[in-house]
N, C-alpha and C positions, 0 to 999 in steps of 0.2 A: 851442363844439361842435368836438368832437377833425374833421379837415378828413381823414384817412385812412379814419376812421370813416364817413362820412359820403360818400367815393368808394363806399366796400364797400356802403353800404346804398343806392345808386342803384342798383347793378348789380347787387343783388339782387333789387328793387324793378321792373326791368326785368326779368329775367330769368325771375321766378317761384319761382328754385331755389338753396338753398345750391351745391349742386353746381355749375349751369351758371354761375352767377356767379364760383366758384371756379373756372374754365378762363378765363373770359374775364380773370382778374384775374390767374393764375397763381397760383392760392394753394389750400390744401388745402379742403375742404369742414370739418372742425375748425376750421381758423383764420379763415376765413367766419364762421361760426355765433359763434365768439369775439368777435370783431368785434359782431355783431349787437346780442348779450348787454351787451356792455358801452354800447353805445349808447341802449340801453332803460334801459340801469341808473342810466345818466349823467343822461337825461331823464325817467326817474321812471314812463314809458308805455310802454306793450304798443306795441309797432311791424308786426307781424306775427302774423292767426294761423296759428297751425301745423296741417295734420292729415296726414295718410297720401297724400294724393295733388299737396299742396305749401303753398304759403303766399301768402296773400290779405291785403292790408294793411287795418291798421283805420283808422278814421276820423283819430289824429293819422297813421299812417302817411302816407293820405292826402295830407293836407296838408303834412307833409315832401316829400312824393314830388315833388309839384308845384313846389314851393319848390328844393328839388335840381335836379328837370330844367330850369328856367328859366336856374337860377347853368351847372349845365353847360354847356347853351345858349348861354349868352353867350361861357364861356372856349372854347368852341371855336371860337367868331365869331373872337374877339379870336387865338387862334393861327392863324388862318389868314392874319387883317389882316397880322400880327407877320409870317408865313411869308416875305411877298409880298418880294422885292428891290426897290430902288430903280429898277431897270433891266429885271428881267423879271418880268414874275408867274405864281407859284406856289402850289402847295398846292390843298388837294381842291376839288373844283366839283361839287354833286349838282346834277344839273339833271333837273325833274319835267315831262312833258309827256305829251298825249294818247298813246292805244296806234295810232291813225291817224297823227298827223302824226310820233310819234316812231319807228315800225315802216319806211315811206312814206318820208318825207322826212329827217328829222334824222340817224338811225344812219348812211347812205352817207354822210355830210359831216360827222362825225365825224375820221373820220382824218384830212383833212386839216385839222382846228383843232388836233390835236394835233401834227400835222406844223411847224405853225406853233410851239405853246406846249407844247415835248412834258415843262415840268417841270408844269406841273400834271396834275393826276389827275382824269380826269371821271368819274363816276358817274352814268346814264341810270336814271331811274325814268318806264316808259311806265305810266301808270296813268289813267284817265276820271275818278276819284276825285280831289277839289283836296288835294292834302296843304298841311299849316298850315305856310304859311314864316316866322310872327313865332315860332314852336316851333323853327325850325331841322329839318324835319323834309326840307328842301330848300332850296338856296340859291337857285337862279334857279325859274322856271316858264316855262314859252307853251301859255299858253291857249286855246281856242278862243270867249272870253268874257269880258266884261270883268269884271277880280277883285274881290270884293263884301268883301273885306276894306280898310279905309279906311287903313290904315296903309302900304300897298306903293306903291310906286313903279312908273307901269306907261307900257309903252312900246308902242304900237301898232305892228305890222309891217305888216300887209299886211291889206288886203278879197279875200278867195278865194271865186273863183267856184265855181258849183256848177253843173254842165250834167248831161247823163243820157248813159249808157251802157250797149254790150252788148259782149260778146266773139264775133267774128267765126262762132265755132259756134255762135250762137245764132243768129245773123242768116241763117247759112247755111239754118238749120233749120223757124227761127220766119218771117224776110222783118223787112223794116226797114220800121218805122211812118212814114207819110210825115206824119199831121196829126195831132195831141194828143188827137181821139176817136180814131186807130186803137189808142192804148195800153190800149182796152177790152179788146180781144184780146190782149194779149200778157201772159206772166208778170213780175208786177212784186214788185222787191223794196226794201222800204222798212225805216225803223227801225222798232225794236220799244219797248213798253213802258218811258217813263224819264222820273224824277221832274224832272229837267231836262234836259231834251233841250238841244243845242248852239244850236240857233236855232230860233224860233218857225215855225212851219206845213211844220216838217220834210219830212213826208211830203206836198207838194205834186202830187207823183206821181199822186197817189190823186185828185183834183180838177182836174186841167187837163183839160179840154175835154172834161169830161163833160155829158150834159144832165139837165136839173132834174131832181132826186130819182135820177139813178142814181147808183150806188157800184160800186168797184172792189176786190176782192178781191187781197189779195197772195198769193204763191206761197208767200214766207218773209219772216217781221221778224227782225230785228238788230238787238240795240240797241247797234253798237257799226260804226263805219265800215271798221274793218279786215274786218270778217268781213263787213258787204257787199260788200266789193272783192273779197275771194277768191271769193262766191257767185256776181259777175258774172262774172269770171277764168271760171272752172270752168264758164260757159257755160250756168248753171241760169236767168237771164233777165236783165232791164232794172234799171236803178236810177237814181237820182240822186246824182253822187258829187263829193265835192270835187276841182278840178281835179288840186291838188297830188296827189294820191293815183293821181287816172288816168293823168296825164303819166309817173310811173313805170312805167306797162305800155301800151307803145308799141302791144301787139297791138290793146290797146279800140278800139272805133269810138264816136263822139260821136252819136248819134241824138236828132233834130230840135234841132238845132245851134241854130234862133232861139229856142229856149226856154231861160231862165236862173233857177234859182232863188233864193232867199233868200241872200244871199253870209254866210260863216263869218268872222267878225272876229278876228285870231288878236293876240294881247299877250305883249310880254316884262313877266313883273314881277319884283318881289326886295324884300326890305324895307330901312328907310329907313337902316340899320343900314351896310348892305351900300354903302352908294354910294358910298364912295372906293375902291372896292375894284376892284381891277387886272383879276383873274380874270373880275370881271362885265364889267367894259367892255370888255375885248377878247372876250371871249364876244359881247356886243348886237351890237358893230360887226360882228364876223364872221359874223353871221347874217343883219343889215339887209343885208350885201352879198351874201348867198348868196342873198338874198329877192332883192335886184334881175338876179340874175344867171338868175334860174330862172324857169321861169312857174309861176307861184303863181295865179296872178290872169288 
């Protein structure tokens, strides 16, 4: 299988479009399509169909497709392995992590990893969704969970606490709960609706020190921790937040301080592929030490 042929048809394959493929490859939408044509012709099968609004691959497509993005996959493992110096390490680092801890904490401590290893190139994907790292779809991760993929290699950081907070114009407005039945009365804001939530009995909020058979009403759900911290920020009411997030806005106040909830287990992982690799390990170490250096926990 002609191996130029066979670049062009991933990146079409990706792409969706003679066209856009033809930009990303620098080659005319004709010579795409040429391309294509002789690759179908070479293997005998329809690789794409065609209609008016683009191109949907068929069943052997398919199965090429997968077969290509896997080989890609690995040479791009392997040139970044290759990239690395003997002395310093190099080349790109995607690293995928929650939209909380990556919004929060990770992007300020940023510059200075780069400050350190300014030849490699990080690339941040804050996303709640786990992207597939034996895909290559991210080279490292930190999780809020430990990875239910069996092939990665994973490295526990830290147990983060989770205590409750309010921003001082609420307190001013609302008055600060002194005992876990005074949170009947106040506006609470909890996560919303999700198929996996970070940790079990999330919304503990809703259940401390109520008595039998009552229920507590939220103000607003979120299913996403960033967006409770701006709801508390903004003064709309109480919540339960993970430390690391609240230590970032000094203005919060901690309400009823001896209650703690469920702690967030947060992991570095990376697949088994990756473990000599320079970029990771100065990456892990530089964060185990930004984790001991910060309160997280």
């Amino acid at each position: 299988m002609d191996w130029d042929k066979l670049r062009v048809f991933h990146a079409v394959a990706e792409a969706g479009s003679f066209t856009h493929a033809g930009e990303s490859l620098n080659l005319s939408q004709s010579a795409v399509s040429r391309q294509i044509s002789a690759l179908e012709e070479s293997l005998s099968v329809p690789l794409f169909h065609r209609h008016a609004r683009g191109l949907i691959l068929t069943e052997q497509g398919e199965l090429l497709f997968r077969t290509a993005r896997d080989v890609f996959a690995k040479l791009s493992m392997a040139e970044g392995l290759i990239s690395e110096s003997k002395d310093r390490p190099k080349g790109p680092l995607k690293i995928q992590t929650t939209v909380a801890f990556g919004s929060t904490w990770l992007t300020p401590r940023i510059r200075e990893f780069l400050d350190l290893y300014p030849e490699i190139q990080v690339s941040l994907v804050v996303d709640d969704a786990e992207l597939d790292l034996s895909m290559r779809e991210a080279d490292v991760a930190i999780r809020m969970a430990p990875p239910r993929q069996p092939d990665l290699i994973q490295r526990h950081l830290v147990s983060v606490q989770v205590h409750i907070y309010a921003a001082p114009d609420y307190i001013k407005k609302h008055g600060t709960p002194q005992r876990p039945e005074d949170l009947d009365k106040h506006r609470l804001i909890v996560y919303g609706d999700d198929a996996r939530p970070p940790v079990q009995n999330i919304n503990w909020l809703l259940d401390i020190g109520t008595k039998a058979g009552g229920e507590r009403k939220p103000i607003l759900t979120v299913n996403n921790f960033y967006g409770i911290l701006r709801a508390v920020v903004s003064g709309l009411g109480i919540s339960a937040l993970p430390d690391f997030m609240a230590n970032e806005f000094t203005e919060l106040v901690r309400v009823l301080p001896e209650l703690t909830g469920p702690p967030v287990e947060a992991y570095f992982v990376y697949p088994e592929e990756l473990r000599s690799s320079k970029r990771i390990s100065v990456f892990r170490d530089f964060l185990l030490r930004k984790v001991a250096e910060t309160r997280l926990s």
